[in-house]
N, C-alpha and C positions, 0 to 999 in steps of 0.2 A: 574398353577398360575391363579390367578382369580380376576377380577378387581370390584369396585365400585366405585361408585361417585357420589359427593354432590355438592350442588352453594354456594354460601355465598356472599349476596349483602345487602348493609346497606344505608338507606338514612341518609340524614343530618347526617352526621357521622353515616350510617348503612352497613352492608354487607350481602349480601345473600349468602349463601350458598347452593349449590345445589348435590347432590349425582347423581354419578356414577356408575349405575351396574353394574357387571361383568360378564360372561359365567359361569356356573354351569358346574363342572366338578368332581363327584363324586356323596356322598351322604350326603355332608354337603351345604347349601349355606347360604351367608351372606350378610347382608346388613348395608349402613351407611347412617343415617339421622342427617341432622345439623340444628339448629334452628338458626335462624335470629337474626344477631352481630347487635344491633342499640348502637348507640355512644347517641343521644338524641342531645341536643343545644349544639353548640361550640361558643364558645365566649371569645376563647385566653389563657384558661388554659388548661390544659391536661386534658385527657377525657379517662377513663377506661371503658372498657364494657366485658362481655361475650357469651358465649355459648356455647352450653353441643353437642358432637358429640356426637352420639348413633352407637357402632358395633352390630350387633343381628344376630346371625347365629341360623342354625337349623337345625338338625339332624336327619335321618333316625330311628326306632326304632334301628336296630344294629349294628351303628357305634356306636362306640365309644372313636373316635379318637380325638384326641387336634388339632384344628385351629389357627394357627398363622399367625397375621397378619401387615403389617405394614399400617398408614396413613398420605396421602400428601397431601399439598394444593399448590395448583398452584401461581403463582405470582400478577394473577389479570391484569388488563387494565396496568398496569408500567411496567409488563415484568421482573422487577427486583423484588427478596427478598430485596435487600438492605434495599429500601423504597418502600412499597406499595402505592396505592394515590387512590383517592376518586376521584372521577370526579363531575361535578357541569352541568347539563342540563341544556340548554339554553346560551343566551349570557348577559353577556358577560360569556364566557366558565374559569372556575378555576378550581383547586385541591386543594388538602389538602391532605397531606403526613398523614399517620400511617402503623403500622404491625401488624403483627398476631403472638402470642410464645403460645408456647406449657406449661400450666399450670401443674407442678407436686402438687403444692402444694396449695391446696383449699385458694384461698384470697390473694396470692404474683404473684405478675405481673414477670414472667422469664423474661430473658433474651433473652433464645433460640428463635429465630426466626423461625415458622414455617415454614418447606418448602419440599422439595422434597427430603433433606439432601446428596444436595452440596453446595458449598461454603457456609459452613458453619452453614448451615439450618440444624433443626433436622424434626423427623419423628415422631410421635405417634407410638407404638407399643405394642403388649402384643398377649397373647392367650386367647384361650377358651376349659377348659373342658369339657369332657361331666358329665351330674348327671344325675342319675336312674332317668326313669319317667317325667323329663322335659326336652323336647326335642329345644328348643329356648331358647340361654343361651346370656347375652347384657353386653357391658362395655362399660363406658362411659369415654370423655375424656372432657378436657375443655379447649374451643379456647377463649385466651386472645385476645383481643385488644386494643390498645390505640394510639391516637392522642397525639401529643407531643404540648407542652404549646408555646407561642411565637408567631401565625400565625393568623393575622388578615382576613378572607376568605371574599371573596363577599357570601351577606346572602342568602340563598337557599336549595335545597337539594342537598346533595352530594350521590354519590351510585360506589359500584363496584362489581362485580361478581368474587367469587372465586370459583375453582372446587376443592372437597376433592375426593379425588381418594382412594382405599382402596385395598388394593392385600391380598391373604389371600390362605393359602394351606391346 
């Protein structure tokens, strides 16, 4: 088994992402790149945002074997899936609550909460075949986020770091 890993930190309602890589144990190895969740101005309504994980493995000329993988993101500075939370530098010190779901469907906000898939957390997953003659094969996933409406913040930036972790055989 083999690991990767990403950050995910967002100001003013942003997250970074950062990748995790893993020990190479064969002739396939893989990698995951996550682009930077920013939320933009928060100003008491809900706030949607995205970004695109990238898997990219890459193969020996004569493997030709299927990679499968799954992908986690950590909980962030809250510790908890429940509610993820922003944090705000300086004083006076705030947060601002959001989460992360796992998009299946291009433009609909899930439900499923991204996470390490316990309590209740789901996981990214999927493989990769091989194809003649290109040997670096990518799928992409899409990490939702959203800030929930109601929450008046002291004004500033807010930021938190997420690690996407990627295991793959």
């Amino acid at each position: 088994m083999r690991h990767e890993s990403a950050n995910l930190s967002t100001p003013v309602a942003g997250i970074l992402l950062a990748a995790l890589a893993g020990e190479a144990m064969g002739t396939q190895t893989c990698s995951v790149t996550v682009g930077a969740l920013a939320f933009g101005a928060y100003a008491g309504s809900q706030v949607n945002s995205s970004a695109t994980m990238t898997v990219s493995c890459t193969r020996t000329i004569l493997d030709f074997s299927t990679v499968t993988y799954t992908a986690s993101l950590s909980t962030g500075s809250s510790g908890s899936y429940a509610q993820r939370r922003l944090t705000r530098a300086g004083l006076p010190a705030d947060t601002l609550n959001y989460n992360l779901y796992l998009t299946t469907v291009p433009g609909v906000l899930n439900t499923s909460v991204w996470g390490d898939g316990t309590g209740g957390t789901v996981v990214a997953s999927g493989s990769i075949a091989p194809v003649v003659l290109n040997f670096t094969q990518t799928r992409t996933h899409t990490v939702a986020g959203a800030i929930a409406a109601g929450v008046v913040p002291t004004a500033g930036t807010y930021s938190d770091t997420i690690v996407a972790t990627l295991i793959y055989n």
